[in-house]
mmCIF entry with sequence, helices, sheets and N, C-alpha, C, O atoms, coordinates in Angstrom:
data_MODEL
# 
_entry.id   MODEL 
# 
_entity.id                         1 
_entity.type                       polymer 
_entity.pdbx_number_of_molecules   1 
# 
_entity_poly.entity_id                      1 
_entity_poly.type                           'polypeptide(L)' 
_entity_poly.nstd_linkage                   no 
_entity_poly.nstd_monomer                   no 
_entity_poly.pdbx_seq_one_letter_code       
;(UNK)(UNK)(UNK)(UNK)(UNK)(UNK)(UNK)(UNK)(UNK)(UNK)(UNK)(UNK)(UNK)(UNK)(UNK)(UNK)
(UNK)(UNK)(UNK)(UNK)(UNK)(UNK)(UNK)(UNK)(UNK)(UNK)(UNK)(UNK)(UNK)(UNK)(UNK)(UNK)
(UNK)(UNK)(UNK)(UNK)(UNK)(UNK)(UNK)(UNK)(UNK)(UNK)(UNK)(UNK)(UNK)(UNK)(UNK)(UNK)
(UNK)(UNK)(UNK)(UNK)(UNK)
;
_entity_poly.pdbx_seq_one_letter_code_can   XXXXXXXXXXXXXXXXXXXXXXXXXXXXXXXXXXXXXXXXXXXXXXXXXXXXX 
_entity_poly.pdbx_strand_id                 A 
# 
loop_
_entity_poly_seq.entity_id 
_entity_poly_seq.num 
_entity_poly_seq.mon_id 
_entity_poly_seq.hetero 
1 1  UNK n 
1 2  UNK n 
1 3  UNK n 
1 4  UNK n 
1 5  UNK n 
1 6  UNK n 
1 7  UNK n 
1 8  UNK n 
1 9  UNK n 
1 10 UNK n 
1 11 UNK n 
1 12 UNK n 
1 13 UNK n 
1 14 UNK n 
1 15 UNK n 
1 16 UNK n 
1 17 UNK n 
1 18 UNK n 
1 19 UNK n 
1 20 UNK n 
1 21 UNK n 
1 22 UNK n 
1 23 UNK n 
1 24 UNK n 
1 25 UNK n 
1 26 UNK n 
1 27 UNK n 
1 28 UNK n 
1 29 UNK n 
1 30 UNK n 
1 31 UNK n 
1 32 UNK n 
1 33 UNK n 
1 34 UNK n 
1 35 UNK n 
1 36 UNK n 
1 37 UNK n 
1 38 UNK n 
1 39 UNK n 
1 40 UNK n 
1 41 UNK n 
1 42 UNK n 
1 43 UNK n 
1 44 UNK n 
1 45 UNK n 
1 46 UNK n 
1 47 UNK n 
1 48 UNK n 
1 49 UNK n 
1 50 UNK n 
1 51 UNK n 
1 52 UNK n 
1 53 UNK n 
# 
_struct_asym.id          A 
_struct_asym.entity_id   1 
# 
_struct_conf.conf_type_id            HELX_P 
_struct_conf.id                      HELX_P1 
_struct_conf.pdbx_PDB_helix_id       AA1 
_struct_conf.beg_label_comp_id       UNK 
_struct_conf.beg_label_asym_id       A 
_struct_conf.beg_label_seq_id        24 
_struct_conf.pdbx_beg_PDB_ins_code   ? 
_struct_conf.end_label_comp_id       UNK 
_struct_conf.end_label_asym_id       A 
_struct_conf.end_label_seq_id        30 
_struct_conf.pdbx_end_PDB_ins_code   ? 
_struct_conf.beg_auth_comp_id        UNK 
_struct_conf.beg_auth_asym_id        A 
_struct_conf.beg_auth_seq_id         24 
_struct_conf.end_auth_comp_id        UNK 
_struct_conf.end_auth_asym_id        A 
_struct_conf.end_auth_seq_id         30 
_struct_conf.pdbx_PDB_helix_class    1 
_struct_conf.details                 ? 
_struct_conf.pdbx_PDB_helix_length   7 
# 
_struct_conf_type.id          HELX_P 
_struct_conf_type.criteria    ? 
_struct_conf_type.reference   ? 
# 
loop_
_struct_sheet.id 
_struct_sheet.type 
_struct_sheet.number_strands 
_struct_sheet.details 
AA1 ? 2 ? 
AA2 ? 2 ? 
# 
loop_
_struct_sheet_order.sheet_id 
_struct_sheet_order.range_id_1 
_struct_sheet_order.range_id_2 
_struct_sheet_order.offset 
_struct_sheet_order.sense 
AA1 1 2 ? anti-parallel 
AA2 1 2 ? anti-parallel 
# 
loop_
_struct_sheet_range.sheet_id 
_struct_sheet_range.id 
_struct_sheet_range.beg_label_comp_id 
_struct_sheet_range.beg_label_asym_id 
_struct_sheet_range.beg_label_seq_id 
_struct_sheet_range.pdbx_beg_PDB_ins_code 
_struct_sheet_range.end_label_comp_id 
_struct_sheet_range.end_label_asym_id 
_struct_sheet_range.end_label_seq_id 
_struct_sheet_range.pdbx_end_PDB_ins_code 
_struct_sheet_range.beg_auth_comp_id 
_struct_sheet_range.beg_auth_asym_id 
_struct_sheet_range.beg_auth_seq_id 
_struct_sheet_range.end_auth_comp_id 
_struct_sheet_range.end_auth_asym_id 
_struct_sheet_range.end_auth_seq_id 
AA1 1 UNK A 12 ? UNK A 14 ? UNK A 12 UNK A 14 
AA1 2 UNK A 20 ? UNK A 22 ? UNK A 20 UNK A 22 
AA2 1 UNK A 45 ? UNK A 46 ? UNK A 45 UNK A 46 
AA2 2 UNK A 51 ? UNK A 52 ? UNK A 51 UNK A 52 
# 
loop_
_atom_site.group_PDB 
_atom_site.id 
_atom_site.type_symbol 
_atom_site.label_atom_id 
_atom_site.label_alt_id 
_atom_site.label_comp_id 
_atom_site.label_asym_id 
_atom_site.label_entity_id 
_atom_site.label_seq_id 
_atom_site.pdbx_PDB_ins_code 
_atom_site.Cartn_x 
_atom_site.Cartn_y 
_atom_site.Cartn_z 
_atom_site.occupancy 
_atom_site.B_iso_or_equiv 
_atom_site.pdbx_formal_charge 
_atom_site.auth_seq_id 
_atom_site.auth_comp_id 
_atom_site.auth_asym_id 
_atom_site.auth_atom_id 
_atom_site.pdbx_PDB_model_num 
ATOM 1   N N  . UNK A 1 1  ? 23.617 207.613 168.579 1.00 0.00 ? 1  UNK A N  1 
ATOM 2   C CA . UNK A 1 1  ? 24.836 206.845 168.438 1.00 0.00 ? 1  UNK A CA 1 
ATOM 3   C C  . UNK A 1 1  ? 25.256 206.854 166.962 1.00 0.00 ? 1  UNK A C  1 
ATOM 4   O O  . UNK A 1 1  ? 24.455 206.768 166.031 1.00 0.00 ? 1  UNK A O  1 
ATOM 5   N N  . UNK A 1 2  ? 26.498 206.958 166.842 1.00 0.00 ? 2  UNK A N  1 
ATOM 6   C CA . UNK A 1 2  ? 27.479 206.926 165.602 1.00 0.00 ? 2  UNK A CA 1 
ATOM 7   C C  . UNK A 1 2  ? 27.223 205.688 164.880 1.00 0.00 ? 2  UNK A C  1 
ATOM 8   O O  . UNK A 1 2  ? 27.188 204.583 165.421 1.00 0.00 ? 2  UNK A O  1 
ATOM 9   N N  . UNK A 1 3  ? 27.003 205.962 163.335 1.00 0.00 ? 3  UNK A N  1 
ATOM 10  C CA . UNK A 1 3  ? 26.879 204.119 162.723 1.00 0.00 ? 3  UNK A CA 1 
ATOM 11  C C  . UNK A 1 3  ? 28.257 204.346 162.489 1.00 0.00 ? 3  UNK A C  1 
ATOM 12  O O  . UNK A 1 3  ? 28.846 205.426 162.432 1.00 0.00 ? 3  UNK A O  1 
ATOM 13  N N  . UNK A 1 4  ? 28.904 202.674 162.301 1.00 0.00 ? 4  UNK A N  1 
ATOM 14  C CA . UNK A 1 4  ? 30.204 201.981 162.114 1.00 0.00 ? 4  UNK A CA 1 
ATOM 15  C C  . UNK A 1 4  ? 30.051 201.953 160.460 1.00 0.00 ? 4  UNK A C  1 
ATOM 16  O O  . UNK A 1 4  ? 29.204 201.259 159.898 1.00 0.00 ? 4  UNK A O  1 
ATOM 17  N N  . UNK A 1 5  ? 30.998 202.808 159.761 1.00 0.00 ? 5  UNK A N  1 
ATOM 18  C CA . UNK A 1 5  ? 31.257 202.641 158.241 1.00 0.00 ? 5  UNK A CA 1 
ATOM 19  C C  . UNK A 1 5  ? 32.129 202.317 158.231 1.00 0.00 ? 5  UNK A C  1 
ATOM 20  O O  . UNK A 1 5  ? 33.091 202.969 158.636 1.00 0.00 ? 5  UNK A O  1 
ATOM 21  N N  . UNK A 1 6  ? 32.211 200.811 157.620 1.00 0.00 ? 6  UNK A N  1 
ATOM 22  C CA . UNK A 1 6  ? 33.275 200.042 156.965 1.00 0.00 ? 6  UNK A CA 1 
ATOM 23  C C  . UNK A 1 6  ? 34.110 200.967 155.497 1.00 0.00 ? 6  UNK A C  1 
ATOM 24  O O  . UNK A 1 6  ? 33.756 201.368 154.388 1.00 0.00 ? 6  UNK A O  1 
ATOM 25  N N  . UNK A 1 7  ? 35.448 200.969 156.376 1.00 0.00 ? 7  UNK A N  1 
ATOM 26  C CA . UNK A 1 7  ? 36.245 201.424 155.100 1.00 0.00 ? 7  UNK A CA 1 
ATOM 27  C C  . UNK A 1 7  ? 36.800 200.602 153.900 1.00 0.00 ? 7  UNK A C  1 
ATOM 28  O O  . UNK A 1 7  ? 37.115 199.418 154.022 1.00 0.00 ? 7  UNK A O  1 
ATOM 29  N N  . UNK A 1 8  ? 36.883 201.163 152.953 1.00 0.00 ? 8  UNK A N  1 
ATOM 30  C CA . UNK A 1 8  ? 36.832 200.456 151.526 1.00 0.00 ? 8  UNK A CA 1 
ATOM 31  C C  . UNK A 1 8  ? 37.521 201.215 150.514 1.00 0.00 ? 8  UNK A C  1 
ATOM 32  O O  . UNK A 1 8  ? 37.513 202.433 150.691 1.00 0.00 ? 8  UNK A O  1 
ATOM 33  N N  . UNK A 1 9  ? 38.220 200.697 149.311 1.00 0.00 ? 9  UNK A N  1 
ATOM 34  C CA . UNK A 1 9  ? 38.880 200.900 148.423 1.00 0.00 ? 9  UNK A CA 1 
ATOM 35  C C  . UNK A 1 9  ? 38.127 202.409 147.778 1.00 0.00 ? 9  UNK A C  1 
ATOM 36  O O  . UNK A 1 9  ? 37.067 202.437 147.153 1.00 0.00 ? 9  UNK A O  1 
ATOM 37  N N  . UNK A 1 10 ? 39.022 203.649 148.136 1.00 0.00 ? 10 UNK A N  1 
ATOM 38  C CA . UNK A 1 10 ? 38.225 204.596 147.128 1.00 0.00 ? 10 UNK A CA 1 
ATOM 39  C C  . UNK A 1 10 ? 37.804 205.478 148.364 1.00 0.00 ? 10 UNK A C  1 
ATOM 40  O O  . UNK A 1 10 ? 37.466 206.608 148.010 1.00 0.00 ? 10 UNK A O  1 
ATOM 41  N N  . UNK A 1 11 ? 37.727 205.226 149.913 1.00 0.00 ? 11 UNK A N  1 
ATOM 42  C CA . UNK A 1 11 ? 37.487 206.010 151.234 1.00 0.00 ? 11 UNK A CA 1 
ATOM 43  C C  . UNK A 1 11 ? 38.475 206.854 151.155 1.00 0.00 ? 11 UNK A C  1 
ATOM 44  O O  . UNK A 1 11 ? 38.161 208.000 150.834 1.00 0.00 ? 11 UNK A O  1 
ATOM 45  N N  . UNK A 1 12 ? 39.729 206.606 151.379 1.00 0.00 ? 12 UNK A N  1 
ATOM 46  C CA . UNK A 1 12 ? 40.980 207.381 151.261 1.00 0.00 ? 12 UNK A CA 1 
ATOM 47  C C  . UNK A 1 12 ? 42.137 207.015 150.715 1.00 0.00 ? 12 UNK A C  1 
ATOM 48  O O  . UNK A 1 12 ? 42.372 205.921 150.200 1.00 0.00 ? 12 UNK A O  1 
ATOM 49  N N  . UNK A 1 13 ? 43.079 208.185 150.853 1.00 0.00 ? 13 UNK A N  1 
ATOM 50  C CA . UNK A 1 13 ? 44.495 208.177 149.843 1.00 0.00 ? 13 UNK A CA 1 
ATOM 51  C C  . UNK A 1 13 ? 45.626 208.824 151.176 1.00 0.00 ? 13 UNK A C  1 
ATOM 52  O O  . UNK A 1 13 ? 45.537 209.571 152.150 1.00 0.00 ? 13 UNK A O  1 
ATOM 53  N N  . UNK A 1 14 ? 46.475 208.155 150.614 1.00 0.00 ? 14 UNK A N  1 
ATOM 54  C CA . UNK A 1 14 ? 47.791 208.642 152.008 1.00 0.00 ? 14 UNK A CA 1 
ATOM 55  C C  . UNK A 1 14 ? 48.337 209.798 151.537 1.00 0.00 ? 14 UNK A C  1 
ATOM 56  O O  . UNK A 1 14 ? 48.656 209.701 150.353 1.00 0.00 ? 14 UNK A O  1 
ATOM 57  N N  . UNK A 1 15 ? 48.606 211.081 152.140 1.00 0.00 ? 15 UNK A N  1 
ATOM 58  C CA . UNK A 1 15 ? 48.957 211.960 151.719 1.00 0.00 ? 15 UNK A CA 1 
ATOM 59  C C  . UNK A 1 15 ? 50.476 211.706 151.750 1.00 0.00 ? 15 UNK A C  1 
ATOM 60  O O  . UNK A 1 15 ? 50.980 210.683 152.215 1.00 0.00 ? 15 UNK A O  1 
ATOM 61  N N  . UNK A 1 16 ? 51.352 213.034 151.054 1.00 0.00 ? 16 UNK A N  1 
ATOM 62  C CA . UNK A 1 16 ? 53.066 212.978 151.090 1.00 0.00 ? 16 UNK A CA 1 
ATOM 63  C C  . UNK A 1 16 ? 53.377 212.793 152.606 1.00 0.00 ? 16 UNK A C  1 
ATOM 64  O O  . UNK A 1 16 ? 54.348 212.198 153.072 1.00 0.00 ? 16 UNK A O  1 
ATOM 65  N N  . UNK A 1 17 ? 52.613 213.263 153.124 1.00 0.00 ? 17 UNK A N  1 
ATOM 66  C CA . UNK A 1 17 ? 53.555 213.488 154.630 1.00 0.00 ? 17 UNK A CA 1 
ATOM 67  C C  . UNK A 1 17 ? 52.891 212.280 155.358 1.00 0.00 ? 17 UNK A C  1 
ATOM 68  O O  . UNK A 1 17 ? 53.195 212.174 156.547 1.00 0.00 ? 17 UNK A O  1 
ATOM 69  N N  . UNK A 1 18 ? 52.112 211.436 154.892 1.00 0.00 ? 18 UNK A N  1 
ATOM 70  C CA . UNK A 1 18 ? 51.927 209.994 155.932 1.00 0.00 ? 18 UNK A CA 1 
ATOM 71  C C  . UNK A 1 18 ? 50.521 209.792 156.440 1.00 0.00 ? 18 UNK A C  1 
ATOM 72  O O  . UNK A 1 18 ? 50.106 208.785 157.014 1.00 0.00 ? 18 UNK A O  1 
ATOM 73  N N  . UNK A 1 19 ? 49.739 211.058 156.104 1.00 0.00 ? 19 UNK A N  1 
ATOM 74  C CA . UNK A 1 19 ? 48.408 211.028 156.815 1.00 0.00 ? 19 UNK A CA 1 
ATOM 75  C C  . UNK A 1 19 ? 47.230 209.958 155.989 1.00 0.00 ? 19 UNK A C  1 
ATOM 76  O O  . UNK A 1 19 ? 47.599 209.458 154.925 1.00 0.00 ? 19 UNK A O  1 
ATOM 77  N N  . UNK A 1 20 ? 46.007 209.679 156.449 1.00 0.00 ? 20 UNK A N  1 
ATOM 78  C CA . UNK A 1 20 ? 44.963 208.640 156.007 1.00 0.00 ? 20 UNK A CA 1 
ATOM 79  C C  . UNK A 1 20 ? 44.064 210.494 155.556 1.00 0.00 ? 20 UNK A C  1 
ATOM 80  O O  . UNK A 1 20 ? 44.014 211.366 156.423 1.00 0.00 ? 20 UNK A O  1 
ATOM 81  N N  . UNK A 1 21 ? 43.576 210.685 154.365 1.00 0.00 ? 21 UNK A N  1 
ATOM 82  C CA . UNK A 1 21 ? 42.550 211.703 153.939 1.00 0.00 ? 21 UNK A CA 1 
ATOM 83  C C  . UNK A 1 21 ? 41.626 211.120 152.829 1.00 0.00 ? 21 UNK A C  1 
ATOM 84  O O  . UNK A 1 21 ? 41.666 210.842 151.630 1.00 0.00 ? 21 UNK A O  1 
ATOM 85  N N  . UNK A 1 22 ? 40.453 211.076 154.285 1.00 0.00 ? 22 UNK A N  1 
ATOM 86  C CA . UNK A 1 22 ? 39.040 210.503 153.659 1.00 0.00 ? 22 UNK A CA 1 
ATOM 87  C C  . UNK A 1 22 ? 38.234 211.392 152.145 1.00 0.00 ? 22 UNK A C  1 
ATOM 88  O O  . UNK A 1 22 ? 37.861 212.554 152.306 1.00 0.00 ? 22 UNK A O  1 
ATOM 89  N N  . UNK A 1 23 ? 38.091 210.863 151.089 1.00 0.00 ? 23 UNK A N  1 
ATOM 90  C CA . UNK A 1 23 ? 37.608 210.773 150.033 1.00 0.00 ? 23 UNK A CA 1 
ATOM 91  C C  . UNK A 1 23 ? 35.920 212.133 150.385 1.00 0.00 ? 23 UNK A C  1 
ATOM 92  O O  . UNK A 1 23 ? 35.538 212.541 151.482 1.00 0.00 ? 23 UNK A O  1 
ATOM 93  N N  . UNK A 1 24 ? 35.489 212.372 149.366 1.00 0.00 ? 24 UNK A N  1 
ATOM 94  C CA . UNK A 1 24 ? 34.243 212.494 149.536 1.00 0.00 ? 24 UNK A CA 1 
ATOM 95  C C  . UNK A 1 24 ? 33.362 211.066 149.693 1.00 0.00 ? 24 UNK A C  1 
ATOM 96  O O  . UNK A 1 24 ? 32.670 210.870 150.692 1.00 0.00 ? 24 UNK A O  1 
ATOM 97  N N  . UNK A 1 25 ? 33.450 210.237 148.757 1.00 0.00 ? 25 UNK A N  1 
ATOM 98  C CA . UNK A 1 25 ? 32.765 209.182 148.797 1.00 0.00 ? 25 UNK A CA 1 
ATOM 99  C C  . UNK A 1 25 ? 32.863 208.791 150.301 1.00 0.00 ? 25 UNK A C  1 
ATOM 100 O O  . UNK A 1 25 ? 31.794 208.259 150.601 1.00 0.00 ? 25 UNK A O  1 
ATOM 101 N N  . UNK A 1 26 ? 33.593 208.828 151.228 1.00 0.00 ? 26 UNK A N  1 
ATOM 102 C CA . UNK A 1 26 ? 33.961 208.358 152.213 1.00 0.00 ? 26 UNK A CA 1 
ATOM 103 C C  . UNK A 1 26 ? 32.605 209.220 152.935 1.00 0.00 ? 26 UNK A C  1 
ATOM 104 O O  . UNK A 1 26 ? 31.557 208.613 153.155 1.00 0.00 ? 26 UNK A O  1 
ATOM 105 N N  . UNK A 1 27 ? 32.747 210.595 153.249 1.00 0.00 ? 27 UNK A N  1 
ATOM 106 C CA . UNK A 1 27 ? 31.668 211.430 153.887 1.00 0.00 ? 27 UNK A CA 1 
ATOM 107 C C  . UNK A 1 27 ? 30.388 210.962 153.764 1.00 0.00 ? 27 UNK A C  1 
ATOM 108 O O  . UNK A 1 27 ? 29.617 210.686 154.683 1.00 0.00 ? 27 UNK A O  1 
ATOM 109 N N  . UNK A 1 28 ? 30.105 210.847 151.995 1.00 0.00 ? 28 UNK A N  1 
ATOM 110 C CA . UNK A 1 28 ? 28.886 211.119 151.749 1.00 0.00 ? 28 UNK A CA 1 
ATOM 111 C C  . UNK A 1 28 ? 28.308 209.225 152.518 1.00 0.00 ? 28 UNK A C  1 
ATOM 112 O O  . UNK A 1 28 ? 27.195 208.916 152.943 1.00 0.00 ? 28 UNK A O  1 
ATOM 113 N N  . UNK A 1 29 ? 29.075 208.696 152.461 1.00 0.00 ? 29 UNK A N  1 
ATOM 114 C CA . UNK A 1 29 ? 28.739 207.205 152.960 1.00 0.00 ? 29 UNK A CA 1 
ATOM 115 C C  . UNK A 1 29 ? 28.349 207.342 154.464 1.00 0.00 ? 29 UNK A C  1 
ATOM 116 O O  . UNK A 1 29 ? 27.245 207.003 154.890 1.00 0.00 ? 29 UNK A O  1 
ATOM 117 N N  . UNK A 1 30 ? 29.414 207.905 155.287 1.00 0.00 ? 30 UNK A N  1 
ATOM 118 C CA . UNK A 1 30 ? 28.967 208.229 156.798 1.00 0.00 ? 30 UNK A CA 1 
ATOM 119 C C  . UNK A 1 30 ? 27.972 208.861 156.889 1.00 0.00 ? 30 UNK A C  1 
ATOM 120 O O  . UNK A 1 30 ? 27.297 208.718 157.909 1.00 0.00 ? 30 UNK A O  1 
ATOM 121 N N  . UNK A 1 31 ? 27.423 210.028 155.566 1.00 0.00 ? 31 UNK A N  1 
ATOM 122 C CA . UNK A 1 31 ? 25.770 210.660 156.104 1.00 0.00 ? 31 UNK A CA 1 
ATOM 123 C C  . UNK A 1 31 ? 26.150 211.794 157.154 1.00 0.00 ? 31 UNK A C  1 
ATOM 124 O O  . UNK A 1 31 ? 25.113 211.872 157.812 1.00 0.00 ? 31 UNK A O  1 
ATOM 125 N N  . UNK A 1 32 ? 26.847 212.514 157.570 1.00 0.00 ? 32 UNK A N  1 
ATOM 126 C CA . UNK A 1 32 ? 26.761 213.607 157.999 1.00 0.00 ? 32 UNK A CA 1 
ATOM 127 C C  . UNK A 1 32 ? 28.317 214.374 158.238 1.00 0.00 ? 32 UNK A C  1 
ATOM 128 O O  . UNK A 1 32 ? 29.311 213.651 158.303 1.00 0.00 ? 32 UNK A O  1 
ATOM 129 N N  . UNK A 1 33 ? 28.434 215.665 158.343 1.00 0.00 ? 33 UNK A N  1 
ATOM 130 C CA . UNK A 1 33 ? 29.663 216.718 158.753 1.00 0.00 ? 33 UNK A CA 1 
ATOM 131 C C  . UNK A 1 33 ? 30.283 216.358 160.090 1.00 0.00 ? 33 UNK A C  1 
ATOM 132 O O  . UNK A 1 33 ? 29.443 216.040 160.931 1.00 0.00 ? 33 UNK A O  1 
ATOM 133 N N  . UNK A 1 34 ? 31.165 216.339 160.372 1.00 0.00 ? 34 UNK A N  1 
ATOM 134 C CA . UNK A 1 34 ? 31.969 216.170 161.689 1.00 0.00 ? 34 UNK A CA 1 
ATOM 135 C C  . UNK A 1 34 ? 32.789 217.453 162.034 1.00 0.00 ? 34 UNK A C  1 
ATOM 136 O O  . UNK A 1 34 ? 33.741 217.373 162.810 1.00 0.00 ? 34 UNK A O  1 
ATOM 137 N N  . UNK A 1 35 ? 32.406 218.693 161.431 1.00 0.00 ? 35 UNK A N  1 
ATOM 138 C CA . UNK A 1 35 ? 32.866 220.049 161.206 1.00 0.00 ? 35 UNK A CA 1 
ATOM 139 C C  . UNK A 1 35 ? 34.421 220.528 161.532 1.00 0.00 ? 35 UNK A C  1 
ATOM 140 O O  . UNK A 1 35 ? 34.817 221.535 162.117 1.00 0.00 ? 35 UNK A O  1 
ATOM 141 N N  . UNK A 1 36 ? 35.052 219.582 161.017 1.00 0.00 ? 36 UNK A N  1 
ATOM 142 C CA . UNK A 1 36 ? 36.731 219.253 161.647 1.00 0.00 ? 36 UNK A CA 1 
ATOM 143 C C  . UNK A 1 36 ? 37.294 220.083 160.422 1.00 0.00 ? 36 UNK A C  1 
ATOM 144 O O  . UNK A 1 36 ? 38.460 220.424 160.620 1.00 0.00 ? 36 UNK A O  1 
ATOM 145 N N  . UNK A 1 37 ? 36.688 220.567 159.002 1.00 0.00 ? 37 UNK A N  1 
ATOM 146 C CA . UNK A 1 37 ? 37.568 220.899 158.147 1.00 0.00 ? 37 UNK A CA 1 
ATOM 147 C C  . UNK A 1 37 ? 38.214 219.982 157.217 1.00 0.00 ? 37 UNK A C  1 
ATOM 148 O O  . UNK A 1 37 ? 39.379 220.143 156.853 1.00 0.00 ? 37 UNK A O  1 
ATOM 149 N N  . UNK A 1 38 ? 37.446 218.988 156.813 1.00 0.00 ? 38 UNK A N  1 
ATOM 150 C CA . UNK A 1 38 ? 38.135 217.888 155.688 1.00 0.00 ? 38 UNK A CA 1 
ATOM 151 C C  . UNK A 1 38 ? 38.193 218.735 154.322 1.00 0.00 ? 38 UNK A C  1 
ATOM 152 O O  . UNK A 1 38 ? 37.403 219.594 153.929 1.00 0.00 ? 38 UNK A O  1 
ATOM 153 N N  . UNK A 1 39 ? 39.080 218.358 153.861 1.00 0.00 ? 39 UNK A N  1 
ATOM 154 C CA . UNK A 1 39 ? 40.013 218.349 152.405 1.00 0.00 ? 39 UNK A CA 1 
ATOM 155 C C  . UNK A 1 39 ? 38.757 218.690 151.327 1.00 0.00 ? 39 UNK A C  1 
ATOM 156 O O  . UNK A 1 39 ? 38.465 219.589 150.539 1.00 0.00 ? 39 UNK A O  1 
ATOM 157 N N  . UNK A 1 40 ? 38.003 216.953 151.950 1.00 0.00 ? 40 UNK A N  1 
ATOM 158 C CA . UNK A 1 40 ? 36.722 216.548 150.672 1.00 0.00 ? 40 UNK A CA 1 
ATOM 159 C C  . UNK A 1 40 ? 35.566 216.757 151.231 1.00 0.00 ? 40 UNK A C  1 
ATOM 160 O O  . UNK A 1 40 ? 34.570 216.380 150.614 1.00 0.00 ? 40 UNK A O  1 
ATOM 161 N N  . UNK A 1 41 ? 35.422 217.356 152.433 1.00 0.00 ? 41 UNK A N  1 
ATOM 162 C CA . UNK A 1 41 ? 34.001 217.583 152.941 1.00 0.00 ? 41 UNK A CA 1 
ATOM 163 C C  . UNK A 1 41 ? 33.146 217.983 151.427 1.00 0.00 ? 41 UNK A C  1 
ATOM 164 O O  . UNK A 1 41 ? 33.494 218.726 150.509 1.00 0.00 ? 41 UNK A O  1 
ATOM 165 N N  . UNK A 1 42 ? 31.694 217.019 151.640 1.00 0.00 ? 42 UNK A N  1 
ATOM 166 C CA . UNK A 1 42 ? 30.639 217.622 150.700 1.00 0.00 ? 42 UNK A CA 1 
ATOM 167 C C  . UNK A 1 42 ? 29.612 218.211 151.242 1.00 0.00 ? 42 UNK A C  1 
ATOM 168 O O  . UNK A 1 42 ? 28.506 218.264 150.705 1.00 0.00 ? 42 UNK A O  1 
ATOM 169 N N  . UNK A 1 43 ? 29.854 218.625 152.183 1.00 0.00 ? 43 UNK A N  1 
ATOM 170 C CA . UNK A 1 43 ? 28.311 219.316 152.881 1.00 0.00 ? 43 UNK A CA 1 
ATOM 171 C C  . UNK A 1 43 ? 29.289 221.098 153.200 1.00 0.00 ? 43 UNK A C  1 
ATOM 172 O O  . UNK A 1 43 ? 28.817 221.940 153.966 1.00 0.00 ? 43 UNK A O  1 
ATOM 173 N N  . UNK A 1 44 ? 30.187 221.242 152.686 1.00 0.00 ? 44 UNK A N  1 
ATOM 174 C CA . UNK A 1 44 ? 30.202 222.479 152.469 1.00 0.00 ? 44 UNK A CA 1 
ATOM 175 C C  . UNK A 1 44 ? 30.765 223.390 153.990 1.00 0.00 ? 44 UNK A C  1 
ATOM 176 O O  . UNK A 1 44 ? 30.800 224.620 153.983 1.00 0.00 ? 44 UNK A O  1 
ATOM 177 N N  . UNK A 1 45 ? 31.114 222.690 155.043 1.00 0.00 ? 45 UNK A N  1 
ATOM 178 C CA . UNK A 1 45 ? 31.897 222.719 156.204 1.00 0.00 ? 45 UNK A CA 1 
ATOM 179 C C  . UNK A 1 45 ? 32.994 224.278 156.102 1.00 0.00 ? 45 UNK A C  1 
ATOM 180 O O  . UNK A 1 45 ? 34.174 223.998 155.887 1.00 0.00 ? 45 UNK A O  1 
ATOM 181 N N  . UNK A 1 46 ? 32.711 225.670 156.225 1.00 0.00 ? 46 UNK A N  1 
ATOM 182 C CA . UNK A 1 46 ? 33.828 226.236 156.561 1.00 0.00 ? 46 UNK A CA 1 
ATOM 183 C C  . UNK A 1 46 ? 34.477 226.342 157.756 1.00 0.00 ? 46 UNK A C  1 
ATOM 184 O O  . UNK A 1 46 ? 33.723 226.692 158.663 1.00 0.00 ? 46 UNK A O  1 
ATOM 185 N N  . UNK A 1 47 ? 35.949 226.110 158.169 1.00 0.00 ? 47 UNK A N  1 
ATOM 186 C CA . UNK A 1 47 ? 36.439 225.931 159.470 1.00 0.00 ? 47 UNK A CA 1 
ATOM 187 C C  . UNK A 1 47 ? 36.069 227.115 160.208 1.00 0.00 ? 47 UNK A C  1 
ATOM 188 O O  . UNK A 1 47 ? 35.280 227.335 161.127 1.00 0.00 ? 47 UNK A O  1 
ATOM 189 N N  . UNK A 1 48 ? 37.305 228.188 159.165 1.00 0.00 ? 48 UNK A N  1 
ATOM 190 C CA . UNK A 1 48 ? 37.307 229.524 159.655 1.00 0.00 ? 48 UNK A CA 1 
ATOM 191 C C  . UNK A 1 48 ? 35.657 230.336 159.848 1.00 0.00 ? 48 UNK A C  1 
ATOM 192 O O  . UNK A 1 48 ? 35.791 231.308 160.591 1.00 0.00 ? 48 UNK A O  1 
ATOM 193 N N  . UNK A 1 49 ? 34.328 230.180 159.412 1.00 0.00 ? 49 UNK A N  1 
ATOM 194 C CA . UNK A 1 49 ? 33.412 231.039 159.421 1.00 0.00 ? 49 UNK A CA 1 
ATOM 195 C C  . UNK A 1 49 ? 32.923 229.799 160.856 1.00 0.00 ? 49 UNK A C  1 
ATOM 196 O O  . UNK A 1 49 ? 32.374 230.260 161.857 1.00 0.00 ? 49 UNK A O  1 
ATOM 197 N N  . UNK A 1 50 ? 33.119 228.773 160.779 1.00 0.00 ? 50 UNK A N  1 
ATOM 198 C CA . UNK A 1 50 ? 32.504 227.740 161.194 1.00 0.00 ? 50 UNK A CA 1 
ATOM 199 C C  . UNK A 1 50 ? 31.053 227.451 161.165 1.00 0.00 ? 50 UNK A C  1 
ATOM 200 O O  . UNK A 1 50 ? 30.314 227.513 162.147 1.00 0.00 ? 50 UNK A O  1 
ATOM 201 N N  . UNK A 1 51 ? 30.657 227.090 159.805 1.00 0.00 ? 51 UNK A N  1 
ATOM 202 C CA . UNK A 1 51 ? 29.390 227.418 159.010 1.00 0.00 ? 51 UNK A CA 1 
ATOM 203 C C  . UNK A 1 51 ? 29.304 226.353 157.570 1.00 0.00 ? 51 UNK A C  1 
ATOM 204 O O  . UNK A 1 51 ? 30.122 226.060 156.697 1.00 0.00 ? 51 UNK A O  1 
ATOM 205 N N  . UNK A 1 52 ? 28.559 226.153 157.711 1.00 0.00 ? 52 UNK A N  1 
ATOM 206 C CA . UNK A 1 52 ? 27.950 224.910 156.341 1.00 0.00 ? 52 UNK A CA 1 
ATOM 207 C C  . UNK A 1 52 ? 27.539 226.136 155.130 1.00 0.00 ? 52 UNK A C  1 
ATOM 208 O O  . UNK A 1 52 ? 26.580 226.902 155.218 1.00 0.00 ? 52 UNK A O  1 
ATOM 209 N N  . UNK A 1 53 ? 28.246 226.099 154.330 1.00 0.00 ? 53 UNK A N  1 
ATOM 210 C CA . UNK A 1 53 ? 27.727 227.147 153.049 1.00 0.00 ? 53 UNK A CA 1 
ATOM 211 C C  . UNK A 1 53 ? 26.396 226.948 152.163 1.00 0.00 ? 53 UNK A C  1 
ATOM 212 O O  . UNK A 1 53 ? 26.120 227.755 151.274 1.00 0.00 ? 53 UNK A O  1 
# 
């Protein structure tokens, strides 16, 4: 089961076009890849190879 991370000042920033884009700090707090292709992924996530570098 998924832990519940409380979001907090510094998780994310609203992009131009309206979207919520989670921070690294945000990732590294949840503890693991969700292999979706984030912006700030820190575990190194490529979409296109679909592969952790």
């Amino acid at each position: 089961m998924k832990k519940y991370v409380p979001i907090e000042d510094g998780d994310y920033y609203l992009t131009p076009e309206g979207y919520r884009c989670f921070t690294e700090q945000y990732h590294l707090k949840r503890g693991y890849c969700c292999e979706s292709g984030c912006r700030h992924c820190p575990y190194g996530f490529n979409k296109k190879t679909l592969k952790k570098n």
